[in-house]
C-alpha positions as CSV (number, residue, x, y, z in Angstrom):
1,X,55.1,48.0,-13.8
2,X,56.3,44.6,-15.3
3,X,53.9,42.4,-15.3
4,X,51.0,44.4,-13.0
5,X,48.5,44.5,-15.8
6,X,46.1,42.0,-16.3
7,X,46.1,39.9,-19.4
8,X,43.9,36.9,-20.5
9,X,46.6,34.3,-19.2
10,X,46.5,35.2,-15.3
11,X,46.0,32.8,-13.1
12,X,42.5,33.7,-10.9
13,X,41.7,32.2,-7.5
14,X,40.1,33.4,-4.0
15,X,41.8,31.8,-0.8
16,X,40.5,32.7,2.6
17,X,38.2,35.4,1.3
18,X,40.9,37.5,-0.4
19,X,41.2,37.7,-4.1
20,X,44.9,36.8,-6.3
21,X,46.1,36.9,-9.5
22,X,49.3,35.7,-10.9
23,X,51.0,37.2,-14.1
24,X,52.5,34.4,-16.7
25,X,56.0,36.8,-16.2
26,X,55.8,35.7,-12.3
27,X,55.9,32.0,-13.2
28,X,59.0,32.9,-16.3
29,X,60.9,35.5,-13.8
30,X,60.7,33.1,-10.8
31,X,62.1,29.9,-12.9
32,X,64.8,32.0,-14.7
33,X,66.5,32.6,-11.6
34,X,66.1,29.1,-9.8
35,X,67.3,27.9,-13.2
36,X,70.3,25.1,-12.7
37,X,72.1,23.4,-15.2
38,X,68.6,22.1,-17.3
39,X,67.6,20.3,-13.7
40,X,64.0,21.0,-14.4
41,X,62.4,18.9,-11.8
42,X,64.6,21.4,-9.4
43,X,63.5,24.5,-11.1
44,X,59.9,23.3,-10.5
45,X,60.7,22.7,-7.1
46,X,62.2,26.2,-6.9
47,X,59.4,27.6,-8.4
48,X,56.8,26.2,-5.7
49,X,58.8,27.3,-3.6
50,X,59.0,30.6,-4.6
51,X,55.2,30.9,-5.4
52,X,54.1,29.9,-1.5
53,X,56.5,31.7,-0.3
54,X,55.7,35.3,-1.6
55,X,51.6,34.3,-1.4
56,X,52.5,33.7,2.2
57,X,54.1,36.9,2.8
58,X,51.2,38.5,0.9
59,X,48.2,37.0,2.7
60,X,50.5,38.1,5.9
61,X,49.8,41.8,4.8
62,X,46.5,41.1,3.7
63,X,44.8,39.1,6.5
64,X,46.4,41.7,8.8
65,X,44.7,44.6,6.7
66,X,41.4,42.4,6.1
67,X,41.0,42.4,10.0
68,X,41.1,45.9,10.3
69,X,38.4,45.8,8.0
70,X,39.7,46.2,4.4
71,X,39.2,44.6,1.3
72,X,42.8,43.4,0.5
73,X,43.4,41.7,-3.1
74,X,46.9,40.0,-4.1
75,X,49.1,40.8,-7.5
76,X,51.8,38.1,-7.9
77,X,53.8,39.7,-11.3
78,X,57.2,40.0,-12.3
79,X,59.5,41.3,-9.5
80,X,57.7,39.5,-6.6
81,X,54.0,40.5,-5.3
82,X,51.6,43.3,-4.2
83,X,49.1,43.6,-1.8
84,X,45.9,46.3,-2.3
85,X,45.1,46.8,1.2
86,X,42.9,50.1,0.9
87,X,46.5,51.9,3.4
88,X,44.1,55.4,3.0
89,X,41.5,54.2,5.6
90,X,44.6,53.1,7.9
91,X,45.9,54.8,11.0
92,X,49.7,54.5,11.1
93,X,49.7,52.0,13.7
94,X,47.0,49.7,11.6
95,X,49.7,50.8,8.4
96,X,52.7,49.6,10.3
97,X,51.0,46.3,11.8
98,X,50.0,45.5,8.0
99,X,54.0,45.8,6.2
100,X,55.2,43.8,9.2
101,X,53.1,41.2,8.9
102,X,54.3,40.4,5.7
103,X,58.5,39.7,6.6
104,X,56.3,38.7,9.7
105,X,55.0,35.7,7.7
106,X,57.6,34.2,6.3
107,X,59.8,34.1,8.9
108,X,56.6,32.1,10.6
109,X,56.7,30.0,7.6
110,X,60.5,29.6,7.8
111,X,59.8,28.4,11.5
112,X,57.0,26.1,10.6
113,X,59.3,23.9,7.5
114,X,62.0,23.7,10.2
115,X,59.5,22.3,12.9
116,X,57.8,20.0,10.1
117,X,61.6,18.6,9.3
118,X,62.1,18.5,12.5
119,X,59.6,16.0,13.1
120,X,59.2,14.1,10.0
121,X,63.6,13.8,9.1
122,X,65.0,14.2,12.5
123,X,66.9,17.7,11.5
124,X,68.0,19.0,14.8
125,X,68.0,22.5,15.9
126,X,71.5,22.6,15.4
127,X,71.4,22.2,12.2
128,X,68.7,24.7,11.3
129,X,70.6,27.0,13.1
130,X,73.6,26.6,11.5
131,X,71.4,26.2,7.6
132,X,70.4,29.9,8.9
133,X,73.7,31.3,9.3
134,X,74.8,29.6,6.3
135,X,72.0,31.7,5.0
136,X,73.0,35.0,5.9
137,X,76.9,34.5,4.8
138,X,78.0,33.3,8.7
139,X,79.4,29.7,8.1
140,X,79.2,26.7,6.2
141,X,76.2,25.3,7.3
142,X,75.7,21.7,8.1
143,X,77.8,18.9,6.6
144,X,75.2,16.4,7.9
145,X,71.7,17.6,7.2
146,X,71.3,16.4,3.5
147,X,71.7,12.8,4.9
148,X,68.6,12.9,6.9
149,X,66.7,13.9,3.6
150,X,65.9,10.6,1.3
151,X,66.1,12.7,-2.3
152,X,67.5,15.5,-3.4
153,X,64.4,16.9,-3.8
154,X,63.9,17.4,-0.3
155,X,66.9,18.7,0.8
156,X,66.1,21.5,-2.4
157,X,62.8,22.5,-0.9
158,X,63.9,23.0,2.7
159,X,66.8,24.7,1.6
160,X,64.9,26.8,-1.0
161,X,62.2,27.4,1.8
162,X,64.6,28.4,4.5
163,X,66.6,30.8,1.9
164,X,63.3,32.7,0.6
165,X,61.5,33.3,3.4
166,X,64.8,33.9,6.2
167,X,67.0,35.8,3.7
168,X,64.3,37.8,1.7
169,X,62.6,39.0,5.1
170,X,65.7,40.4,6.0
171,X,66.8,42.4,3.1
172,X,62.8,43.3,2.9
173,X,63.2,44.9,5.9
174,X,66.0,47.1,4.4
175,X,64.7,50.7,5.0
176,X,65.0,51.0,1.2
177,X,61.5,52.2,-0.3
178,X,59.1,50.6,-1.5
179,X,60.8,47.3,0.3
180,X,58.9,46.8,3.2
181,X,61.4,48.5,5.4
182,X,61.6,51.4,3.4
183,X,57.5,51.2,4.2
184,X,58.0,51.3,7.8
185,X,60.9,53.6,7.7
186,X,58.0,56.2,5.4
187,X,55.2,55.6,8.1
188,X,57.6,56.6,11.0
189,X,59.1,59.7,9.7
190,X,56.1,60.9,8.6
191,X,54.4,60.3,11.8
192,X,57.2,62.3,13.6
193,X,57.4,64.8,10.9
194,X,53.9,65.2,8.9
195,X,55.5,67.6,6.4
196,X,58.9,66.4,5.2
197,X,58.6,62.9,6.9
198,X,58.2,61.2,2.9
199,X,61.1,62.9,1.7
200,X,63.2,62.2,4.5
201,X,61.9,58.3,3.8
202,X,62.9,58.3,0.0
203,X,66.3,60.3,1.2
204,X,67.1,57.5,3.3
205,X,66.2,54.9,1.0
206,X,68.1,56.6,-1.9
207,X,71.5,56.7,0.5
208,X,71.2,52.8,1.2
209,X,70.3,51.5,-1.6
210,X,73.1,53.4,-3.3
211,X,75.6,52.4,-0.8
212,X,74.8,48.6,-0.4
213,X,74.9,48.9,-5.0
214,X,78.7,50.2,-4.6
215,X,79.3,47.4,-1.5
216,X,77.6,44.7,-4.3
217,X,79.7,45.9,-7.0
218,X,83.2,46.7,-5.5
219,X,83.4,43.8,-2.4
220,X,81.2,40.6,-3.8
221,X,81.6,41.7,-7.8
222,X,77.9,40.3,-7.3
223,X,76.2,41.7,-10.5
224,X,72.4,40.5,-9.4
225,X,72.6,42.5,-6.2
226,X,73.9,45.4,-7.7
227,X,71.5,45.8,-9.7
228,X,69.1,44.9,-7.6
229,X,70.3,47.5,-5.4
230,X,70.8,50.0,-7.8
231,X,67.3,49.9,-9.0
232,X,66.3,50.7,-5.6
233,X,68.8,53.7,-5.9
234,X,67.3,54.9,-9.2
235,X,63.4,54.7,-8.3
236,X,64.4,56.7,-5.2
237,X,66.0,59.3,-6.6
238,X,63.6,59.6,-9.6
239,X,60.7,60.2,-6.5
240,X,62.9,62.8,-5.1
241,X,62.8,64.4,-8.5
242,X,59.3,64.1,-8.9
243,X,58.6,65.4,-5.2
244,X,60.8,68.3,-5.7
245,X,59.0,69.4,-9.0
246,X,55.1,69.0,-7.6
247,X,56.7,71.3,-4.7
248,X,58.2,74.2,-6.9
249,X,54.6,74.0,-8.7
250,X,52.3,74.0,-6.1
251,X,51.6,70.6,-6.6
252,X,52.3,68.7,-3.5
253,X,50.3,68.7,-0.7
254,X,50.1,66.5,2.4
255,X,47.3,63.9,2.1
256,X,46.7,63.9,5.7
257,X,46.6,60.1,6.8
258,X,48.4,60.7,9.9
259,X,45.4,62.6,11.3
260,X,43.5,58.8,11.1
């Protein structure tokens, strides 16, 4: 994967007993899509923004996994981040609490910069409802809120905040594998259906992702979320593949966790 293997330029720290490390390609991916018109104090801005936000969602997975008595570590690389969190020793409830936690932090965190603007700029519920909405596509937003903020600075990292953590948890909880959704969507069907339950997952995930790519590409001419989703599409449907082959040689077999 981009950006998972280590190199001699990772950034190395231990917060709250659980190990990180941050590619260089997190910190160049992350600031060539906030960047705007050579603004670099916003792209910095953006970039902080983007950094607490996915260690957020990451420690939200790993505290949850560390309290049922794992030994999570944190990968921030090129696409986002990854949490180890040692799934194998898991039942599939502990599995399911552990990817929810994650969307399940950020939208905390999203909660917690509205309550701080709240208090410290006067930003009304109102208006963070209606900077959520503007958020998902449902409105304009507020006219009004970037008055309350003294620089433009502000107004970028409560916007930035809001967007990351509020719009990402939601298309992360997409049942598109290995999205979180698609995670929970896997952990499901296999607890119903032991044998075919991953399949079924990776079917599933292959038929959205593929849909919401020709929605990108034909209603929004959006090329980022087409591709986006179409990577989804192809990783799916190169699993199938793979599943399909280690079946036809005797190669597959069931590793059991659902019996945990």
């Amino acid at each position: 994967m981009l950006g998972a293997s280590e190199t001699p330029y990772d950034l190395r720290f231990r917060l709250l007993d659980i190990p990180v490390r941050v590619h260089p390609i997190f910190w160049l991916i992350a600031a060539a899509l906030g960047w705007q018109n050579n603004n670099l104090p916003m792209v910095v801005a953006w970039v902080g923004c983007v950094f607490v936000s996915i260690l957020v969602h990451e420690y939200g997975h790993g505290l949850t996994a560390k309290a049922f008595g794992s030994s999570p570590s944190i990968v921030l690389w090129g696409l986002g981040g990854l949490c180890y969190s040692q799934s194998e020793r898991q039942t599939p409830s502990q599995r399911l609490a552990v990817v929810l936690m994650g969307p399940g932090a950020g939208f905390l965190l999203c909660a917690v910069v509205m309550a701080v603007t709240t208090l410290l700029v006067g930003v009304t519920p109102i208006e963070h409802l209606e900077t959520a909405l503007r958020t998902v596509g449902i409105g304009p937003g507020s006219l009004t809120i970037g008055e309350k903020f003294r620089t433009d600075t502000g107004i970028n990292i409560y916007w930035n905040l809001v967007r990351i953590n509020l719009m990402w948890g939601l298309v992360n909880l997409l049942p598109i594998w290995p999205l979180d959704g698609g995670r929970v969507s896997e952990i499901l069907l296999s607890w119903y259906d032991r044998s075919r339950g991953v399949r079924w997952c990776h079917v599933l995930s292959l038929l959205v992702a593929g849909i919401l790519a020709v929605v990108a590409i034909t209603l929004t001419q959006d090329l980022f979320l087409t591709i986006f989703f179409g990577y989804f599409a192809m990783i799916n449907f190169q699993v199938l593949q793979t599943l399909h082959q280690a079946q036809a040689m005797g190669l597959y077999h069931d590793d059991e966790w659902w019996r945990r």
